[in-house]
N, C-alpha and C positions, 0 to 999 in steps of 0.2 A: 639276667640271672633269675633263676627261681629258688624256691625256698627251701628246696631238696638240696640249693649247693651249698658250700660250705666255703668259709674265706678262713687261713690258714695267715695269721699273724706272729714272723721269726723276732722273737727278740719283747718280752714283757716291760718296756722301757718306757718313758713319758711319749714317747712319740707314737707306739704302738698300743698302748693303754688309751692313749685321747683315740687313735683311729677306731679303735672297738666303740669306745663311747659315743665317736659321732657315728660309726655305721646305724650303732640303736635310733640315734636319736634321728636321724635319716631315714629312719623306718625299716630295717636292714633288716628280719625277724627270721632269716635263714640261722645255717649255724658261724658258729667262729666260734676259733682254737688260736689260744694266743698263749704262746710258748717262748719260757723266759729260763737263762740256764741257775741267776741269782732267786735263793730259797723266799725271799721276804715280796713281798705282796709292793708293786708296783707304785713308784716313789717319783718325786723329783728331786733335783741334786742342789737348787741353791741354798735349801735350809741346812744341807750336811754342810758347807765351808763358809755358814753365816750364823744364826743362832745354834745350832750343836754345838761348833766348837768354841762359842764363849761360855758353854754351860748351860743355855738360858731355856735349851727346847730338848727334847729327847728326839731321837731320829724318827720315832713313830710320826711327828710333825709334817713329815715329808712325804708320806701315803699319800694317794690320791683317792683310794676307796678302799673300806674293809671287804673282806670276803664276802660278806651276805651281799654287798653290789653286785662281783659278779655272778652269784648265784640267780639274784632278782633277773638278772637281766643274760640270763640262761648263754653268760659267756666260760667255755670249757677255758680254763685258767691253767694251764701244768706248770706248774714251778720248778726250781730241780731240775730242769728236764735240759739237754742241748740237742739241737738240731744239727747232724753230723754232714748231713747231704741232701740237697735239689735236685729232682730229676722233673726238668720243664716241659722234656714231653710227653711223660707218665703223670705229670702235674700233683707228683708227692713228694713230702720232705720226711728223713727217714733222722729217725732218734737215737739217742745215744744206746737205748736198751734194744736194739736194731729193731724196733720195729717202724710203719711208716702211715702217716698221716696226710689222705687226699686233699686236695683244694682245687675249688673251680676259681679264686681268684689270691694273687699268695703277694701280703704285704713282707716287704727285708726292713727290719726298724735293727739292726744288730746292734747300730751305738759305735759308741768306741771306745778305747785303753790307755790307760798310760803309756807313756810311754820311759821305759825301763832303765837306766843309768848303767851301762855296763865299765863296773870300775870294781878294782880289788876291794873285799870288804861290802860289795850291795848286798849281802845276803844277812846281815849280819843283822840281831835282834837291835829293837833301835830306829833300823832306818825304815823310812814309812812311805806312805803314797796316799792320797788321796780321791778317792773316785766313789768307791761304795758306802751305803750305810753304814757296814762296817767297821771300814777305817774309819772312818768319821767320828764314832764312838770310841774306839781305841786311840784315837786323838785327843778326844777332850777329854778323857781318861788321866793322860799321861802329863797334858797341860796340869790337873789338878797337882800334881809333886812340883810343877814349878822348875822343870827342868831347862839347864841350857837349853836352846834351841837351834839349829842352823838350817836356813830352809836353803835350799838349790832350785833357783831359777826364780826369777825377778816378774812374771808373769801373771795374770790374776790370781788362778789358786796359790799362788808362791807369798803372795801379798796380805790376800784375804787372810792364810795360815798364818802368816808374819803378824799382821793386826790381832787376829783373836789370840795369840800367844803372850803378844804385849798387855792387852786387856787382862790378860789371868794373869800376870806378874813374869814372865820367864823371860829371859836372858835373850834377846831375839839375835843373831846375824846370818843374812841374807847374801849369797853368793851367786853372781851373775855373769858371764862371760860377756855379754853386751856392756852397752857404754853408757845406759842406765836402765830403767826399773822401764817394762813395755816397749821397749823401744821399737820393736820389733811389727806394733801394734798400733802405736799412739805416735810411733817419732821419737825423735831427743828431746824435741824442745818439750812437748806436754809428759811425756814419759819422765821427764825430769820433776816435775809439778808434785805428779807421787811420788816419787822418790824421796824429795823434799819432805812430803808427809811425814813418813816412816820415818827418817832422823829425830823432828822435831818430837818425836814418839819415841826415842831412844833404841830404833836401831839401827846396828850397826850395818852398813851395804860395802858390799866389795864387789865392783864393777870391772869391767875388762878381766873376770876370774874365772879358771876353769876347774873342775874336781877332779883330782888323781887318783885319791883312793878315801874309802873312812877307812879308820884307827878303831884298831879294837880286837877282843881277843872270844871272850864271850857276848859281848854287848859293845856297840858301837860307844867309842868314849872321843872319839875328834874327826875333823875332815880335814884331809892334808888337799892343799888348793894348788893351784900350777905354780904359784910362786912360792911354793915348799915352807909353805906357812902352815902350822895344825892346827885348825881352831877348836877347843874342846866344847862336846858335846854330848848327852845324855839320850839325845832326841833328832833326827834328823827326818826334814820332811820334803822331800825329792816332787818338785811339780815342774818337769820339763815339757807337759806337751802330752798331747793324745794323737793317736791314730784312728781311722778310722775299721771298723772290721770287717773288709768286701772279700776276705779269703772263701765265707761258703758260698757269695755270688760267682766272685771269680771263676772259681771249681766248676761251678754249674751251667758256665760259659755265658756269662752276663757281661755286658761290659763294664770296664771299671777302668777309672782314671788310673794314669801312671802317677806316683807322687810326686815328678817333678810337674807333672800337668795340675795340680790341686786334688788330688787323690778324690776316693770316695764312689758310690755306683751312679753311674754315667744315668740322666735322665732327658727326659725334657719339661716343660715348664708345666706339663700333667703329670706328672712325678711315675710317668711311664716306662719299664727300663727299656731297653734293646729286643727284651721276651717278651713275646705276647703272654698276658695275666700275670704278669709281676712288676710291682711296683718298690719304691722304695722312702720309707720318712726318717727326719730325726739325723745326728750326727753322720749318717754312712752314706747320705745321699749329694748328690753334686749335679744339682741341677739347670739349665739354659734360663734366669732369669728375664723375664719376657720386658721388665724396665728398665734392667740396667742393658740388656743385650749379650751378657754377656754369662760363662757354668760361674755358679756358687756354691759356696760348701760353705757349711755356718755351725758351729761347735756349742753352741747356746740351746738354752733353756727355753727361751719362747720360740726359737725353730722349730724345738723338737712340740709344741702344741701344735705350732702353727700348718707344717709341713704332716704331719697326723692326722689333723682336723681333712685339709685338702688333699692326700692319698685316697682318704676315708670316700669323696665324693667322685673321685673318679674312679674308684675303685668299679663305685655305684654305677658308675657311666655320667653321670654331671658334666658339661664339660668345665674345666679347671686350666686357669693360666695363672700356678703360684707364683704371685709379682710381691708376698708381703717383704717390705723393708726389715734387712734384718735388727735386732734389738739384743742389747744386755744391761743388766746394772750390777754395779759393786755396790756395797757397804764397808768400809774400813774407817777403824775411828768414828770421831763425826761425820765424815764425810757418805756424802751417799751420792750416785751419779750413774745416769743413763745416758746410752751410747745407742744412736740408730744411724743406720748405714753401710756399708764397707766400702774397703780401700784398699784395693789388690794392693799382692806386693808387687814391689816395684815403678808404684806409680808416681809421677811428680806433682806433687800439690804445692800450695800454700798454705798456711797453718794461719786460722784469724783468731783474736780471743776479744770476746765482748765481757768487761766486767774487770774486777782488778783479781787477780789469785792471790794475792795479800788478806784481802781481805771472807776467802772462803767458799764464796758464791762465785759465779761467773759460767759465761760459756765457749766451747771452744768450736774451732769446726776447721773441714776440710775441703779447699778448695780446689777444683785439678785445675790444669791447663786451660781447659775453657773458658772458667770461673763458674761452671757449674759446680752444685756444691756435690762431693761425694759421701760424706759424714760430718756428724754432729755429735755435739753431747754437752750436757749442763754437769753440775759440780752445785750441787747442796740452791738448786734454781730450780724449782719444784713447777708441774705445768708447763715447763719450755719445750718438751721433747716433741710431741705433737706442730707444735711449730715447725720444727727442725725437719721431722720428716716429712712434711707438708711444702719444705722449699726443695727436699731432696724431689718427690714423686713431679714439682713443676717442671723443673729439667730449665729455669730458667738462668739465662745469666744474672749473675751477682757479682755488687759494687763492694768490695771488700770493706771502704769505708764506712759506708751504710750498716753493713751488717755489724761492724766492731763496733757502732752507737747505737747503745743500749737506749738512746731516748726515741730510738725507732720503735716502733712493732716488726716484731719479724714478719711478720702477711705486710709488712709493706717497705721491707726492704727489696 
């Protein structure tokens, strides 16, 4: 590439934000155009469903760079703006105000959405969702009256919203169709652990529960549940899940996972798609993970760095084989705790715990079929995670016992 071309960045999101920053800092001194459809200047999302909603940060906390950044660093920035259509072999993307924007090399960072509760009553002032700066401050807004609260879906943001709600005094109950809090993610047996949490935190959980409809006429005032239960409510905050956004790839005949295949745009382990000069970073991509062997799709915050950062280098021509482990942390209550790994669904493991959960601290982990390990994660065990993913990336087997005694070292379990 030379410096006359220009790289074309869909989506002003964390993932596509780091990709401009490491093109710079890669040496990258062509142009880039990094187009985002949300008005606010380029964020990350764990400080909106962590210090925003106890109060404690304002959302500006979650910028990644004021404007005079990318001015310094001579990146054309459109806000406001949506990209309506890819034409990959006129190699332009065309804007919502129809006009259209060349590229010799075009990163897809689109992200993804909620996903929407379709029940009598979702429209109704009240119920809420969280994903943008936005709601996030319209959240801890509404926390401040101290309103009932009912969140729907037992899931990290369902959880996270559950904790900071309880922190600011409100009335918290949590409705969940599974058969307990992550189950879907962590299992019964550890999904129970937090679950546990949030009781001894006073609230209320309704497990095996589905939502019929909210109640309400001008404003949402209950949730009628499938056991024709209403629970009354001033505030309701719906986190069942996101999608990811591959409909402008799709359209532009890219490939793209079915969702029973794990959705998201089809790559490989250079975050290359199926078109030549497009790539893809950040929640919307589903990549051939070159350690585990096998597509991943990872809905986290240090994905969307990590998978940015490595778009960014083979964008450049680098060659790139993204094998990082994936990573996340909660903070709820005291508790705070890192998760590296995954764990298709469907897969049969063992569940080991090193530590006592009684007492707070402790760690867990996931062993398959081999007894190779496939995830990990500590609980309020500060410095363990580096270990964990250190036994993941060996690929060796492991003695279940060994690893449940804590008077080991993990490097020599």
């Amino acid at each position: 590439m030379t410096d006359a071309e220009q790289i074309v960045i869909v989506g002003a999101s964390l993932a596509g934000a780091t990709a401009a920053e490491e093109l710079r800092n890669d040496g990258w001194t062509g142009g880039i155009v990094l187009i985002g459809s949300e008005t606010k200047l380029p964020y990350e999302r764990p400080p909106l469903s962590k210090g925003v909603l106890l109060g404690k940060d304002q959302t500006d906390v979650a910028q990644l760079h004021d404007q005079q950044w990318y001015d310094d660093n001579t990146i054309d920035l459109r806000l406001g703006t949506t990209v309506t259509g890819i034409d990959t072999k006129a190699h332009t993307v065309t804007l919502d105000d129809g006009s259209q924007v060349s590229y010799s090399k075009l990163l897809i960072a689109t992200g993804s959405r909620v996903r929407r509760l379709d029940v009598p009553g979702a429209d109704l002032p009240g119920v809420r969702y969280l994903r943008t700066a936005e709601e996030s401050q319209a959240l801890t807004d509404a926390y401040a009256a101290k309103p009932r609260v009912v969140v729907v879906g037992a899931g990290w943001i369902g959880l996270e919203a559950a904790s900071a709600a309880r922190e600011r005094g409100c009335e918290v109950t949590v409705v969940e169709p599974q058969s307990t809090a992550l189950a879907g993610v962590l299992g019964e047996q550890v999904g129970e652990l937090f679950a546990n949490l949030h009781r001894l935190h006073g609230v209320t959980l309704k497990f095996g529960t589905g939502v019929e409809a909210f109640e309400g006429t001008d404003k949402v005032t209950g949730v009628r549940t499938s056991d024709g239960e209403v629970i009354p409510a001033e505030l309701v905050i719906v986190g069942v899940g996101v999608q990811p956004n591959t409909e402008l790839a799709a359209e532009a005949g890219i490939e793209v996972a079915t969702p029973d295949n794990g959705s998201g745009i089809v790559t490989g382990p250079d975050l290359r798609t199926s078109v030549e000069d497009v790539y893809a970073a950040g929640d919307v991509v589903r990549w051939e993970h070159p350690l585990f062997g096998r597509p991943v799709r990872v809905e986290h915050w240090q994905n969307a760095k990590d998978t940015g950062k490595s778009a960014a280098k083979a964008i450049l021509g680098q060659e790139v084989a993204h094998d990082a482990i994936p990573f996340f942390f909660t903070d709820q209550y005291d508790l705070g705790m890192e998760y590296a790994g995954d764990v298709p669904r469907g897969t049969s493991y063992q569940v080991v715990l090193r530590g006592d959960p009684a007492s707070g601290a402790y760690l867990a982990f996931w062993l398959g079929d081999d007894r190779r390990l496939l995830a990990g994660m500590h609980v309020n065990t500060w410095g363990a995670i580096d270990g964990v993913q250190d036994l993941i990336r060996s690929g060796k087997q492991l003695d279940p016992e060994r690893l449940a005694d804590s008077s080991i070292d993990l490097a020599d379990v």
